[in-house]
N, CA, C and O of each residue as an XYZ file, in Angstrom:
532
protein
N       0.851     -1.178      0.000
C       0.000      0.000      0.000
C       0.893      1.236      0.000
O       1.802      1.359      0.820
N       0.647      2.063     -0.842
C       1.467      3.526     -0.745
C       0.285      4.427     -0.576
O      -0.713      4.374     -1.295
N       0.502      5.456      0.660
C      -0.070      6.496      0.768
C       0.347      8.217      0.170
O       0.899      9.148      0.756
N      -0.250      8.082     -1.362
C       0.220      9.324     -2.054
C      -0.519     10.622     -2.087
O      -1.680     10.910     -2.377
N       1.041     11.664     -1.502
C       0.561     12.969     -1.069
C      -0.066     13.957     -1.713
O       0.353     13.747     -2.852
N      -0.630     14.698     -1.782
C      -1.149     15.903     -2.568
C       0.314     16.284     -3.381
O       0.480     15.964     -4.558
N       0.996     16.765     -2.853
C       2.199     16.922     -3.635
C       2.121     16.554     -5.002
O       2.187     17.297     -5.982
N       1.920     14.875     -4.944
C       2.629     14.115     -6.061
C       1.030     14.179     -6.546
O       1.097     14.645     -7.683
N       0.025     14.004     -6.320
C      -1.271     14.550     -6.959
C      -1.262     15.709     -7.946
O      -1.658     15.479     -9.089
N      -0.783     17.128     -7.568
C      -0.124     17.955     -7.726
C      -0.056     17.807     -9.578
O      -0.696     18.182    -10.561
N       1.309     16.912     -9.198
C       2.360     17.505    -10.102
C       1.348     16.119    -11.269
O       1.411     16.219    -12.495
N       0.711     15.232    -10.744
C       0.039     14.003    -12.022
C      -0.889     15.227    -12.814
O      -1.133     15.206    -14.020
N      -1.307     16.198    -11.943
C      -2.712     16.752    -12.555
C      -1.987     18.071    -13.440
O      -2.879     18.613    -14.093
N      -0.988     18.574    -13.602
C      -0.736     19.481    -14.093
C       0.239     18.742    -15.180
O       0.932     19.641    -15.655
N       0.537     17.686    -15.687
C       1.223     16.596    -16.189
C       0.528     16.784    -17.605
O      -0.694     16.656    -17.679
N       1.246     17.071    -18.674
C       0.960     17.736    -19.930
C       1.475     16.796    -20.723
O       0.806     16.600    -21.738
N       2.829     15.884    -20.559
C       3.680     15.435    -21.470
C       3.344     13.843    -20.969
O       3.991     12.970    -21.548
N       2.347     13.399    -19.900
C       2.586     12.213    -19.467
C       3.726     11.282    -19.147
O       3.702     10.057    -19.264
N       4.885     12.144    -18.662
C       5.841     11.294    -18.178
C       5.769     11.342    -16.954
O       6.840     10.983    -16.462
N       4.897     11.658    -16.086
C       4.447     11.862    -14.402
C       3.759     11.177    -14.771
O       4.457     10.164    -14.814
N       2.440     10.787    -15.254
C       1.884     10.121    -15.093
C       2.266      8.305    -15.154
O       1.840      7.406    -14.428
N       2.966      8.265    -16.005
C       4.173      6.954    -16.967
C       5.174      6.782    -15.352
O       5.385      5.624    -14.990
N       5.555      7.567    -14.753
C       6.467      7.667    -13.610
C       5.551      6.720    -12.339
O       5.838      5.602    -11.913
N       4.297      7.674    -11.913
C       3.758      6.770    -10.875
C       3.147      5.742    -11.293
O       3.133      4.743    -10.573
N       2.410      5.736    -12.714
C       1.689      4.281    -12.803
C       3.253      2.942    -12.611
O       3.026      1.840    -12.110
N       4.564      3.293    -13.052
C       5.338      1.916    -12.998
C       5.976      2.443    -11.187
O       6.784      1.624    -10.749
N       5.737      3.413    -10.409
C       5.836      3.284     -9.047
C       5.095      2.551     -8.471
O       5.419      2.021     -7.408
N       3.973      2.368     -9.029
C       2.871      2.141     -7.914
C       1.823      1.052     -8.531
O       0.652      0.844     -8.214
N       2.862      0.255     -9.789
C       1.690     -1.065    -10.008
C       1.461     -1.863     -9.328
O       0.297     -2.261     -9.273
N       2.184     -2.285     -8.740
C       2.061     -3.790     -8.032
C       1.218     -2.913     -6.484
O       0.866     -3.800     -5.707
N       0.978     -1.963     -6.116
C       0.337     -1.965     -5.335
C      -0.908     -1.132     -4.807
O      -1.359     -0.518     -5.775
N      -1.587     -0.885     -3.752
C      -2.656     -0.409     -3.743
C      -2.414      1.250     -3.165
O      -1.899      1.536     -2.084
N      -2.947      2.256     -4.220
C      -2.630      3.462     -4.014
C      -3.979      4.060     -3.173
O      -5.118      3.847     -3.586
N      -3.668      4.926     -1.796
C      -4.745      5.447     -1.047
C      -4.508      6.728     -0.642
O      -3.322      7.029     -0.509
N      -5.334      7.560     -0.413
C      -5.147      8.948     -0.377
C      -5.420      9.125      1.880
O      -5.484      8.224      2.716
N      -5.471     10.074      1.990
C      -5.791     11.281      3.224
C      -7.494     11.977      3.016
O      -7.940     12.446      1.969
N      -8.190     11.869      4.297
C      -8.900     12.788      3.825
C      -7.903     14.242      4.166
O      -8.626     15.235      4.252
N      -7.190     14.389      4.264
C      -6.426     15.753      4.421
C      -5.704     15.990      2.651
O      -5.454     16.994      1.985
N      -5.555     14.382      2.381
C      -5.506     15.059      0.850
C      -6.571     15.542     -0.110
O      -6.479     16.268     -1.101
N      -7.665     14.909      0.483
C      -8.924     15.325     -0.434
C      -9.475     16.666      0.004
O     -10.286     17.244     -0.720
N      -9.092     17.168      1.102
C      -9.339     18.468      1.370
C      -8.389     19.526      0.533
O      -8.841     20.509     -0.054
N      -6.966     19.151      0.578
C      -5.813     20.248     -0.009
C      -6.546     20.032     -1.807
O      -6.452     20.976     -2.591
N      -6.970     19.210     -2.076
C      -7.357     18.922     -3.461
C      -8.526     19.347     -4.295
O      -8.640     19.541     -5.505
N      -9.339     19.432     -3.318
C     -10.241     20.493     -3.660
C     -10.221     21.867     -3.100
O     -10.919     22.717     -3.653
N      -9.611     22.135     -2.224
C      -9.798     23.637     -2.183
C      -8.673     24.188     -3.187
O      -8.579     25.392     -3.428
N      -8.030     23.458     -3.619
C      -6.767     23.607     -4.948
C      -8.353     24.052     -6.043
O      -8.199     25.148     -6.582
N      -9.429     23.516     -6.312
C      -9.946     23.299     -7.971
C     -10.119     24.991     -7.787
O     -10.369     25.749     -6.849
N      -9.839     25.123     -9.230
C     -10.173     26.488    -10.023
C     -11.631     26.895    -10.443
O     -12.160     27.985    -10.661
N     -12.050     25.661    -10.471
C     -13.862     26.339    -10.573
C     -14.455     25.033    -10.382
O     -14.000     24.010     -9.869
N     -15.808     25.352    -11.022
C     -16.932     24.221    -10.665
C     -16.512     23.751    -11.202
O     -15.813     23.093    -10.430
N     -16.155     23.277    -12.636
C     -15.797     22.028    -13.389
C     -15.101     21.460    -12.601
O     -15.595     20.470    -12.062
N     -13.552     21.902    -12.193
C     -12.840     21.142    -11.598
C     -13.046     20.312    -10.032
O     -12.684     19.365     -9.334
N     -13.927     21.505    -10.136
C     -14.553     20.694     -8.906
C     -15.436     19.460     -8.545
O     -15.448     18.707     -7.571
N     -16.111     19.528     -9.596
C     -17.105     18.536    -10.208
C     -15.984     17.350    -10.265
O     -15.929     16.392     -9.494
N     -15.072     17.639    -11.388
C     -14.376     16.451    -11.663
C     -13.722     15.901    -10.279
O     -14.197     14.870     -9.803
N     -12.609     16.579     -9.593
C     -11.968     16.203     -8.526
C     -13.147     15.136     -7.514
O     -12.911     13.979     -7.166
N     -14.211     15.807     -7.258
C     -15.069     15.536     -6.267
C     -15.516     13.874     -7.095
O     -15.237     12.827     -6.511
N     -15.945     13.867     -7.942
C     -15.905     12.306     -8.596
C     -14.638     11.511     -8.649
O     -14.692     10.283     -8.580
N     -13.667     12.051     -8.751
C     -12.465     11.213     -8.711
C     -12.683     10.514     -7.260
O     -12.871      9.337     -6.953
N     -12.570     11.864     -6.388
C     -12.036     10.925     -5.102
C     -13.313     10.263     -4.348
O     -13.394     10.033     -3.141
N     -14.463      9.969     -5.518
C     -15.280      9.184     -4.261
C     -15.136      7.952     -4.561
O     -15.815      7.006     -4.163
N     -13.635      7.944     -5.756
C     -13.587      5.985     -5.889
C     -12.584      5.869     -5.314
O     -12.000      4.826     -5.607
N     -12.027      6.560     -4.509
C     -10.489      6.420     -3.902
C     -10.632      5.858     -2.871
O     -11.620      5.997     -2.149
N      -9.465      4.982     -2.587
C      -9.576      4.052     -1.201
C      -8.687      5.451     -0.428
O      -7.659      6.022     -0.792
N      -9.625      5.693      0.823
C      -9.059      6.453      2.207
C      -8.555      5.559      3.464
O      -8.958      4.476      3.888
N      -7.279      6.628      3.999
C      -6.932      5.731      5.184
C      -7.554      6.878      6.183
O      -7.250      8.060      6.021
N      -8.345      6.500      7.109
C      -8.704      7.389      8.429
C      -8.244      7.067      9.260
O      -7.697      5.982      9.457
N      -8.437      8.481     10.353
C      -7.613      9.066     11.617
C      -8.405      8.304     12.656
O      -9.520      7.802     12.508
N      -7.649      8.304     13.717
C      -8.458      7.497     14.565
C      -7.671      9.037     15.954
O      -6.839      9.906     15.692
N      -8.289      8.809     17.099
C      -7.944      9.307     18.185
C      -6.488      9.814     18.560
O      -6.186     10.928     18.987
N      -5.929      9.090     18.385
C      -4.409      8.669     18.490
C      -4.048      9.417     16.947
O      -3.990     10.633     17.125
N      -3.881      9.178     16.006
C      -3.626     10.286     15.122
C      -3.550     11.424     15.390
O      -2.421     11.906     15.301
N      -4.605     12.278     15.795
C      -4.422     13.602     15.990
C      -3.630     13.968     17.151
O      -3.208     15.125     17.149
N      -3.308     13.160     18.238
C      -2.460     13.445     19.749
C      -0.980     13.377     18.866
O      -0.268     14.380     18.835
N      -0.604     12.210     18.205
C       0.806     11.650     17.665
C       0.550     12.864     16.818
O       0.494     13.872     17.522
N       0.387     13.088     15.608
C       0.859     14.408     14.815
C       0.932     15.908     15.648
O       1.827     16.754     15.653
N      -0.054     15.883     16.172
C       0.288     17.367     17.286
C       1.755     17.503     18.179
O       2.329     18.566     18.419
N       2.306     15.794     18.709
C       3.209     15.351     19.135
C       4.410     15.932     18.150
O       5.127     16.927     18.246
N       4.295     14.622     16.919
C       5.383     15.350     15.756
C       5.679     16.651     16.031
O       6.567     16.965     16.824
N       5.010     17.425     15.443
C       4.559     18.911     15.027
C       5.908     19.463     16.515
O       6.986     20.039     16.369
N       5.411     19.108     17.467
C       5.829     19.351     18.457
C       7.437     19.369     18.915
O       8.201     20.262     19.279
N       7.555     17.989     18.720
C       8.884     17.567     19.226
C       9.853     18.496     18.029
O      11.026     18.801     18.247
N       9.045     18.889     16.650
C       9.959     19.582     15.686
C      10.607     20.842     16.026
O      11.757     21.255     15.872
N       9.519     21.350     16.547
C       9.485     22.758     17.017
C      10.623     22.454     18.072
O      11.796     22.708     17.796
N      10.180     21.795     19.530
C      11.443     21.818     20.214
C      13.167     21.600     19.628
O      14.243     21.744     20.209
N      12.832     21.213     18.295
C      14.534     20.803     17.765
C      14.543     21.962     16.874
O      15.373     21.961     15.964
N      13.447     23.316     17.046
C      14.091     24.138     16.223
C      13.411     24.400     14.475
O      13.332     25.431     13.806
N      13.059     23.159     14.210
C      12.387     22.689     12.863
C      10.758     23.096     12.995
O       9.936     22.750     13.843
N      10.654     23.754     12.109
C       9.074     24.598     11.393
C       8.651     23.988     10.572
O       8.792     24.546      9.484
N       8.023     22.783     10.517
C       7.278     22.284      8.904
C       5.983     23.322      8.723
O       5.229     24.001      9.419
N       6.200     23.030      7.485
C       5.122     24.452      6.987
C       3.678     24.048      7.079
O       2.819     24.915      7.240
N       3.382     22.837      6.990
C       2.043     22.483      7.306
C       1.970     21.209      8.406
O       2.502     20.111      8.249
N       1.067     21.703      9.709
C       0.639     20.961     10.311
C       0.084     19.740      9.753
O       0.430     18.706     10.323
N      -0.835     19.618      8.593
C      -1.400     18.726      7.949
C      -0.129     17.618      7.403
O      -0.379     16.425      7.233
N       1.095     18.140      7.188
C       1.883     16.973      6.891
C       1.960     16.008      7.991
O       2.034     14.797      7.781
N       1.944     16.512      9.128
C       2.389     16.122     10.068
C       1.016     15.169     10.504
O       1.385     14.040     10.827
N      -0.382     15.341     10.585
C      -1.289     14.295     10.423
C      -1.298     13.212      9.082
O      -2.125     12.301      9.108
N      -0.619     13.298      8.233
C      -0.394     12.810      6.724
C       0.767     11.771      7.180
O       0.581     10.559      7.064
N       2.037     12.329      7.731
C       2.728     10.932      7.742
C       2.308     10.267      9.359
O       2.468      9.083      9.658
N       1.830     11.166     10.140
C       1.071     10.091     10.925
C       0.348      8.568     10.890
O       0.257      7.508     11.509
N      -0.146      9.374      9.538
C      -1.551      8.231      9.264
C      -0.564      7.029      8.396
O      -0.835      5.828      8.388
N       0.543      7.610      7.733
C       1.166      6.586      7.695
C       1.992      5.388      8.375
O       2.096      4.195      8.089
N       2.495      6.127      9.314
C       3.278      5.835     10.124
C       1.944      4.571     10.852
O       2.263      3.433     10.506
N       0.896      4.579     11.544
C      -0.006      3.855     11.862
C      -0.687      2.872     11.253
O      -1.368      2.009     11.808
N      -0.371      3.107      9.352
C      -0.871      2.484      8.955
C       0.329      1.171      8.094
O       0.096      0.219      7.348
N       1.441      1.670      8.597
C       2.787      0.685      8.056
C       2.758      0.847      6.688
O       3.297     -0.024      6.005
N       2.080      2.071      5.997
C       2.780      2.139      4.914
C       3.665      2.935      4.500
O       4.062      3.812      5.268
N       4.167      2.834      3.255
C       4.504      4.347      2.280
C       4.284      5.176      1.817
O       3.500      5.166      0.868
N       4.971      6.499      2.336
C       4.092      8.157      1.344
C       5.117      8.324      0.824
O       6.283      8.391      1.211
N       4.301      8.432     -0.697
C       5.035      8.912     -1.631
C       4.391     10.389     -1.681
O       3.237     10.808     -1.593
N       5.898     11.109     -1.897
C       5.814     12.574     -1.791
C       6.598     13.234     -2.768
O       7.360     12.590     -3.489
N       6.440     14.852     -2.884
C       7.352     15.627     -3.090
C       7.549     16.995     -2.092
O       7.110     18.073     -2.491
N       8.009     16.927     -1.206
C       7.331     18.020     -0.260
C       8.512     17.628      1.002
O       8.504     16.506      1.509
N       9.204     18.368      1.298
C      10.523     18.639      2.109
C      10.268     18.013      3.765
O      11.024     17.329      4.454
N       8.432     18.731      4.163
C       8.076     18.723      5.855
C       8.302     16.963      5.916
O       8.667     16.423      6.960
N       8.057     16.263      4.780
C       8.601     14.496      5.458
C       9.566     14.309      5.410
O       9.868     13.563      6.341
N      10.561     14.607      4.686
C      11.797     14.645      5.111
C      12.314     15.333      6.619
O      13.214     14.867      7.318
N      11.726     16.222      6.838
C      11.838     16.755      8.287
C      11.577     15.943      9.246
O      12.364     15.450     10.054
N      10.218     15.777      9.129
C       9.315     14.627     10.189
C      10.040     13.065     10.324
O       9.672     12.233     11.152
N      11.257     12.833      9.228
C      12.226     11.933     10.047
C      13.038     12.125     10.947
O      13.512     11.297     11.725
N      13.211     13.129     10.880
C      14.236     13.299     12.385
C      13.678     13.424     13.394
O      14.102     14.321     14.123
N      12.615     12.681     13.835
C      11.584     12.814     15.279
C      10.883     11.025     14.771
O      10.598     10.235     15.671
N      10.724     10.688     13.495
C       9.692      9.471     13.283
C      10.442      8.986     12.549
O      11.341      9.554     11.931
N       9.943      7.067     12.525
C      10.856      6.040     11.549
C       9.266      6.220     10.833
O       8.293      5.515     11.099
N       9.319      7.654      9.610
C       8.666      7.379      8.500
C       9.183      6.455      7.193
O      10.305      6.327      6.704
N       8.229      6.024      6.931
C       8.312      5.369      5.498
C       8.075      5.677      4.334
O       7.211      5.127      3.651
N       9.049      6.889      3.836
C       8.728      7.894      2.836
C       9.646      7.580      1.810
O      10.644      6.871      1.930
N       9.116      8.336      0.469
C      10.351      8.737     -0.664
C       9.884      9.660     -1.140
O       8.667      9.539     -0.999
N      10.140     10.675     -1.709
C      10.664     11.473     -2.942
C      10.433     11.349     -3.655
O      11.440     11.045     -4.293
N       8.964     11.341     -4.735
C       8.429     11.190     -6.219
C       9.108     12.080     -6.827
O       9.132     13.309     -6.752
N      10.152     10.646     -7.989
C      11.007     11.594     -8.779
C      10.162     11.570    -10.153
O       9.035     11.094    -10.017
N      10.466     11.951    -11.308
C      10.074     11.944    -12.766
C      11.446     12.255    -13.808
O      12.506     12.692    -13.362
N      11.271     12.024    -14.895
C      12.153     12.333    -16.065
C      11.531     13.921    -15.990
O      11.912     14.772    -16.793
């Protein structure tokens, strides 16, 4: 299971030449791709109008979600936390519920977005770096 970030959402939907798209479909065949509702939130308040909104909002009601449970929101506030005491500012709290939910759920986020790279130096996340040609 890979849990993929808005980030790498991002960069599939603005993907003109289909080599992002060609990139995650051979990342992510062999397994089952699931979103955040924190990504389906950054994803629509991203759409530019009703169309896109329309569309987005149908996409993600076939998407498999991983949900927060109790403990999610204490552990990411935690993260968030222990960063700050070392000095480190991730720019969005929401990353910090994002690799939570990974972290709980033993999978992988695939990303492009620096705050998980941060959020290892406090957590044994299970992240990479969505690269492309």
């Amino acid at each position: 299971m890979i849990l993929v970030d808005t980030s790498v959402w991002v960069e599939i939907m603005r993907d003109k030449t289909g080599n992002v798209v060609s990139a995650f479909q051979e990342k992510t065949r062999d397994h089952l791709v699931c979103l955040s509702r924190f990504n389906q939130l950054e994803l629509l308040q991203g759409a530019l109008n009703e169309k896109e909104w329309g569309l987005l909002e149908d996409y993600l009601s076939t998407q498999y979600f991983l949900e927060t449970t109790t403990k999610t929101w204490r552990e990411a506030a935690r993260i968030y936390f222990e960063l700050r005491t070392q000095g480190i500012t991730v720019r969005s709290p929401i990353d910090c519920c994002i690799a939570q939910l990974a972290i709980e759920n033993k999978t992988l986020l695939l990303h492009r977005d620096r705050d998980f790279e941060m959020i290892c130096k406090v957590r044994m996340l299970n992240q990479e770096r969505f690269e492309f040609p």
